[in-house]
C-alpha positions as CSV (number, residue, x, y, z in Angstrom):
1,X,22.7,-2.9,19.0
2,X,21.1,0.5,19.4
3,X,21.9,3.3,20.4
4,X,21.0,6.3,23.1
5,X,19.6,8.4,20.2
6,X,16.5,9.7,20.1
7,X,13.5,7.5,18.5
8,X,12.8,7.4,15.0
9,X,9.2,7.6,14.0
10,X,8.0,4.7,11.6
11,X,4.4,4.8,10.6
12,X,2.8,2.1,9.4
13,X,-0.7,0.7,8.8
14,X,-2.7,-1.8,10.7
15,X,-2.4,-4.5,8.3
16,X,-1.2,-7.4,9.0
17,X,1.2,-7.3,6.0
18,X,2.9,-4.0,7.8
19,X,2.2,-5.4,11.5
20,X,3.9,-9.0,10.5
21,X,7.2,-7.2,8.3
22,X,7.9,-4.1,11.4
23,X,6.7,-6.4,14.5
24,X,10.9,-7.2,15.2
25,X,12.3,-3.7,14.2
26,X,9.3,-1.8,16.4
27,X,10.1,-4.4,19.5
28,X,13.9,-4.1,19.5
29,X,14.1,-7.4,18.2
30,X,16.8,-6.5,15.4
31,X,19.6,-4.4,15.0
32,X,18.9,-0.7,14.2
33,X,21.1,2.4,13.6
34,X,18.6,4.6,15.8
35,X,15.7,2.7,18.0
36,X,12.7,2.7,15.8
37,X,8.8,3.5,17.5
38,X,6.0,2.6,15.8
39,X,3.0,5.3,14.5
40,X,0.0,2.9,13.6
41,X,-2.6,4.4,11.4
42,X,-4.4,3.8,7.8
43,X,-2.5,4.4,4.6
44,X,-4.9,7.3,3.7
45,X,-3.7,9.0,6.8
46,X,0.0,8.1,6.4
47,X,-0.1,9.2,2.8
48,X,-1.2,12.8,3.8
49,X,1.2,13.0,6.7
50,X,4.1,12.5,4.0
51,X,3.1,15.8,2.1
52,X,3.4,17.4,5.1
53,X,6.5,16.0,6.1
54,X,5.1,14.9,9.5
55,X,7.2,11.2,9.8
56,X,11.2,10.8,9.0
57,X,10.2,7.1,8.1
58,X,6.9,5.8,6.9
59,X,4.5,3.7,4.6
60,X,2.7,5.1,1.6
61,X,1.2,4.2,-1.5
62,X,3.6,4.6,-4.5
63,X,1.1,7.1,-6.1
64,X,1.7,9.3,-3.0
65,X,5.1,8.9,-2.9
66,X,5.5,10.0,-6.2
67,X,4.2,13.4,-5.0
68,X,6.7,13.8,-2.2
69,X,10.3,12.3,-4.2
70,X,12.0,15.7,-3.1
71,X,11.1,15.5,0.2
72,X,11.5,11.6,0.9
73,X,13.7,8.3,-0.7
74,X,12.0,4.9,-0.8
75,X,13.7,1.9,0.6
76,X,14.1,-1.5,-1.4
77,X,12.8,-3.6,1.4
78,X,9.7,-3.4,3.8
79,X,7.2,-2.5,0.5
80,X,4.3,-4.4,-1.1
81,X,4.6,-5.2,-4.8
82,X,3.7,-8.4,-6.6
83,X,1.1,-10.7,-8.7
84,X,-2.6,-11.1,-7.9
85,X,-2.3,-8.3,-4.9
86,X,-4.4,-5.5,-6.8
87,X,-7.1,-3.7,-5.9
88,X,-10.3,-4.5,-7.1
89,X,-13.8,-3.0,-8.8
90,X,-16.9,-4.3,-7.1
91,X,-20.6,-3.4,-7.7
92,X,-23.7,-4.9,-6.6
93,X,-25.1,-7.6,-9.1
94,X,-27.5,-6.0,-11.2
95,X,-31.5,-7.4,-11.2
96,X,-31.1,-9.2,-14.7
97,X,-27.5,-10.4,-13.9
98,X,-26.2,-8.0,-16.9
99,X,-22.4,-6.8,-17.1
100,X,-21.9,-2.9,-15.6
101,X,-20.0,-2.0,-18.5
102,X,-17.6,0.8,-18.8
103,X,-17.1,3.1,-15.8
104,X,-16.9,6.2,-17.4
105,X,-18.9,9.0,-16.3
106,X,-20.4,7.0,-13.6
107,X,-19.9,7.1,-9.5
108,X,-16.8,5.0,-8.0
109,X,-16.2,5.3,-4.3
110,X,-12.3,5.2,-3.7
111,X,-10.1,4.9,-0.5
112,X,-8.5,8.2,-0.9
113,X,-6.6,10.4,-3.8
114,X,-3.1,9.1,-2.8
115,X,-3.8,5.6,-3.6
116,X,-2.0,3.4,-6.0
117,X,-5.4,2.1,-6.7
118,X,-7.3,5.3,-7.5
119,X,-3.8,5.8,-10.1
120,X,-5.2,3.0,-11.8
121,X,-8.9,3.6,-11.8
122,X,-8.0,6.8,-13.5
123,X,-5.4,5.2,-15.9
124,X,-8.5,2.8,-17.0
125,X,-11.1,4.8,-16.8
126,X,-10.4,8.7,-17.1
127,X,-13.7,10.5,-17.0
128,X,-14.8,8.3,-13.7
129,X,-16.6,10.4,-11.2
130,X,-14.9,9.6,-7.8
131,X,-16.1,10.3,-4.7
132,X,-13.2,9.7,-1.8
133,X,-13.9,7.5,1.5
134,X,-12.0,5.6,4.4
135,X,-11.0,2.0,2.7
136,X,-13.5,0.1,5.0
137,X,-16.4,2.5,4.5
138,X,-16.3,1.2,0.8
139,X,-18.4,-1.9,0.6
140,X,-20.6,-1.2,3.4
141,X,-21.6,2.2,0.5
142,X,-21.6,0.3,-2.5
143,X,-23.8,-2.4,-1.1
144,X,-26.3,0.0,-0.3
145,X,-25.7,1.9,-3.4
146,X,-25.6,5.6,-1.6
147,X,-23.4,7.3,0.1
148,X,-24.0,10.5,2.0
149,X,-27.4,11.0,-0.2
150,X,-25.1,9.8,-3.8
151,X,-25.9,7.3,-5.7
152,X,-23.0,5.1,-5.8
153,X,-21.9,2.9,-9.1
154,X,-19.2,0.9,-7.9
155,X,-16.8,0.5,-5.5
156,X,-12.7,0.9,-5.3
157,X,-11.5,-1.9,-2.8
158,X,-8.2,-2.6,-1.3
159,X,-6.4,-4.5,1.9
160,X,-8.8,-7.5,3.3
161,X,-11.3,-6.3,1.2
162,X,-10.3,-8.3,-1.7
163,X,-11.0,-11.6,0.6
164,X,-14.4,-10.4,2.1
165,X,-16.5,-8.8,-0.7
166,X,-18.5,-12.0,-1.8
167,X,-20.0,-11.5,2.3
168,X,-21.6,-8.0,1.4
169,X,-23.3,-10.0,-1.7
170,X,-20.8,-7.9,-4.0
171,X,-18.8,-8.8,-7.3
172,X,-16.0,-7.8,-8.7
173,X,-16.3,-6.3,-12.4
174,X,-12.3,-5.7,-12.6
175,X,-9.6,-6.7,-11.5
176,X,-7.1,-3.6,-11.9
177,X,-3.9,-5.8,-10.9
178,X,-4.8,-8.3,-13.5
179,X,-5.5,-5.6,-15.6
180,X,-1.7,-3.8,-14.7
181,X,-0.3,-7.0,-15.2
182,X,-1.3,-8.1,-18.9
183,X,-0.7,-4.7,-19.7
184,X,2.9,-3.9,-18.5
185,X,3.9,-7.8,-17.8
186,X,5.4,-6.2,-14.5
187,X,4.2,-7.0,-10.8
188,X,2.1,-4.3,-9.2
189,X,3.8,-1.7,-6.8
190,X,1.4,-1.1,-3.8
191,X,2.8,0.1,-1.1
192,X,6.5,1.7,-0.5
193,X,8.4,2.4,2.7
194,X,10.3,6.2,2.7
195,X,12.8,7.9,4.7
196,X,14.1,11.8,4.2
197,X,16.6,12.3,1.9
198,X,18.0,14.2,4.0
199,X,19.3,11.3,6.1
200,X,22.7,10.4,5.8
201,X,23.2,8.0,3.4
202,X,24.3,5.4,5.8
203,X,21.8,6.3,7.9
204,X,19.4,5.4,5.0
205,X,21.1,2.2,4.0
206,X,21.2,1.1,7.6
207,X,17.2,1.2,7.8
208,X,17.0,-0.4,4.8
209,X,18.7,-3.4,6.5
210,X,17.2,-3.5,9.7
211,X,13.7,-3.4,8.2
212,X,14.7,-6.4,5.9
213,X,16.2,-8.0,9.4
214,X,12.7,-7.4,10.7
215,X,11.0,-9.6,8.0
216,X,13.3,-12.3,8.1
217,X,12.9,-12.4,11.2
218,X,9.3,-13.0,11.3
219,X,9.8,-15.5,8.7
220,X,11.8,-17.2,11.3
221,X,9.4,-16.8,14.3
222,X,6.4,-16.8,12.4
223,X,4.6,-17.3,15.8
224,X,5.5,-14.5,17.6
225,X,4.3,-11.7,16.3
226,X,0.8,-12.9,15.6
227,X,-0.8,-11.3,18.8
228,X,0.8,-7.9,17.9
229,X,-1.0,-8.6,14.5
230,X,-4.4,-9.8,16.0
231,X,-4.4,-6.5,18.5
232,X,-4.1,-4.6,15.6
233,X,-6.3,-6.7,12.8
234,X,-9.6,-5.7,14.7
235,X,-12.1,-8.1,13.9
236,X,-10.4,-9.9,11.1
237,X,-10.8,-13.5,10.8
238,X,-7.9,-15.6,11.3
239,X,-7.8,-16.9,8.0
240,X,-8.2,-13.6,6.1
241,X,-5.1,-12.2,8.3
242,X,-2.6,-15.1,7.1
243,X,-4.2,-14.8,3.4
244,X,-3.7,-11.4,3.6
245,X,0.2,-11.5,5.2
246,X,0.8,-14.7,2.1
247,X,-0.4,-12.0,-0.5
248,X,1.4,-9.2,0.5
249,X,4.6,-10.0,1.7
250,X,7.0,-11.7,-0.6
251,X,10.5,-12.1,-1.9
252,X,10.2,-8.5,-3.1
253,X,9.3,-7.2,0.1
254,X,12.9,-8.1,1.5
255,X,14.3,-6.6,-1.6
256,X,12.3,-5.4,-4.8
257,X,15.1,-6.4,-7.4
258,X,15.1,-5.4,-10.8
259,X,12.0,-6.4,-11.7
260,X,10.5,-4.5,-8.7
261,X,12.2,-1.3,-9.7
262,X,11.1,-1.5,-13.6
263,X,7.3,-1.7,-12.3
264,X,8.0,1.2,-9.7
265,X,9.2,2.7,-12.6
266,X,6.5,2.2,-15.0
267,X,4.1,3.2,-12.5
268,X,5.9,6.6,-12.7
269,X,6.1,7.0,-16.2
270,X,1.8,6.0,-16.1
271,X,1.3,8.4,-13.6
272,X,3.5,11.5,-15.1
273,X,1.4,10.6,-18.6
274,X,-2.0,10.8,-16.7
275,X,-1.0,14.0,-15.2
276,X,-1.0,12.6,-11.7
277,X,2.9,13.3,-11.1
278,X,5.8,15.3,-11.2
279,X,8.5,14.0,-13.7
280,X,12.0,14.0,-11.5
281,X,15.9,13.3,-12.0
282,X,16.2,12.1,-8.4
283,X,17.2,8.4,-7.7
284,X,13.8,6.9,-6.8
285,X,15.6,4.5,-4.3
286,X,18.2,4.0,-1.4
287,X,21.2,3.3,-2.8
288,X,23.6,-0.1,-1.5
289,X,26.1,0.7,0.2
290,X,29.6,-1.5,-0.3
């Protein structure tokens, strides 16, 4: 049960990934050490609120949190990691049907700085010239091949994107998880779930818990949360919402295991390399308690 204390804030996006794991721990459906109330809003958004410290709980891209490890502790449950879940480069398809070639020095729209995915556009491709938009304002830009008066190359897509691209008459020149994945032989880390270090370490374990409660508890009432997911999906089609919740949410997101924490890892060390992040000495994960 509960208790009287005051509400924790939990943001999360409006994917149905996130809406489909947090659905039971944002309805009091599950056991929490302090009730839980939800802050809905995109990744981009949520990433910047964590440098400023704004949530004591929230979502982020593992690229952002590696900016904010003093500040915030990821949880081992709750995150997005896995096979055939990265983001993707699409383009329009060029008059004679020839290959794009390589990206450098050309124009790549990308959902935002903090993103695991614009890690890896810059890991492949250093010299890219990015310019930095809301996720769904992506395709719509490429497809015309401007945006704001710039001639745009290519395009940086992520979330249901990955399932709807072929409907703007786009194609994908790379995939950058398939790309991460014969590289490192490690599943991709997407997203991550934090919490302040400054929680107690109960405290911290405890949320751990209740937010893997909350996802096997929509595995076990996979019904009921789907019109908390619809409300918040927009105008997603039904069958894009489930592909999207079968990619994203999997055995690591109740617990990333070791396998999950070499990749988190490894994204690190990439990122640190590349300049994108601070090197640190502080555990990069809730620790089990006994």
């Amino acid at each position: 049960m509960t208790t009287a204390s005051a509400p924790l804030d939990l943001g999360y996006s409006f994917c149905p990934n996130d809406t489909f794991i947090f659905y039971a721990l944002a309805h009091g459906k599950v056991a929490a050490p302090v009730p839980v109330r939800e802050v809905l809003e995109d990744v981009q958004t949520l990433n910047e609120w964590a440098r400023a410290g704004k949530l004591p709980m929230t979502k982020i891209s593992y690229r952002a949190y590696f900016s904010v490890m003093d500040e915030y502790v990821a949880l081992r449950s709750g995150g997005a990691l896995g096979r055939g879940v990265g983001p993707l480069i699409v383009a329009r398809p060029t008059a004679d049907g020839s290959e794009q070639g390589d990206l450098n020095g050309k124009t790549v729209l990308s959902p935002g700085a903090l993103t695991t995915a614009e890690l890896l556009l810059r890991i492949v491709y250093p010299d890219v010239n990015v310019i930095r938009v809301r996720y769904d304002e992506v395709m719509p830009a490429v497809q015309r091949g401007e945006y704001a008066g710039e001639p745009v190359h290519a395009g940086l897509i992520i979330h249901e994107s990955r399932f709807t691209y072929p409907q703007h008459g786009l194609i994908k020149l790379m995939d950058l998880g398939e790309w991460w994945e014969t590289e490192t032989g490690l599943p991709l880390p997407l997203g991550a779930i934090l919490v302040r270090r400054g929680l107690d370490p109960a405290t911290q374990w405890a949320l751990n818990q209740a937010v893997r409660a909350s996802l096997d508890y929509a595995y076990a009432h996979p019904d009921e949360p789907r019109a908390y997911i619809r409300r918040h999906a927009l105008e997603m089609d039904e069958a894009v919402m489930q592909a999207h919740i079968d990619l994203y949410v999997n055995a690591m997101s109740l617990d990333l295991g070791d396998e999950g924490e070499r990749a988190v890892r490894e994204l690190h060390r990439r990122a640190v390399a590349a300049g994108a992040a601070p090197d640190t000495g502080l555990p990069l994960f809730v620790a089990a308690l006994p």
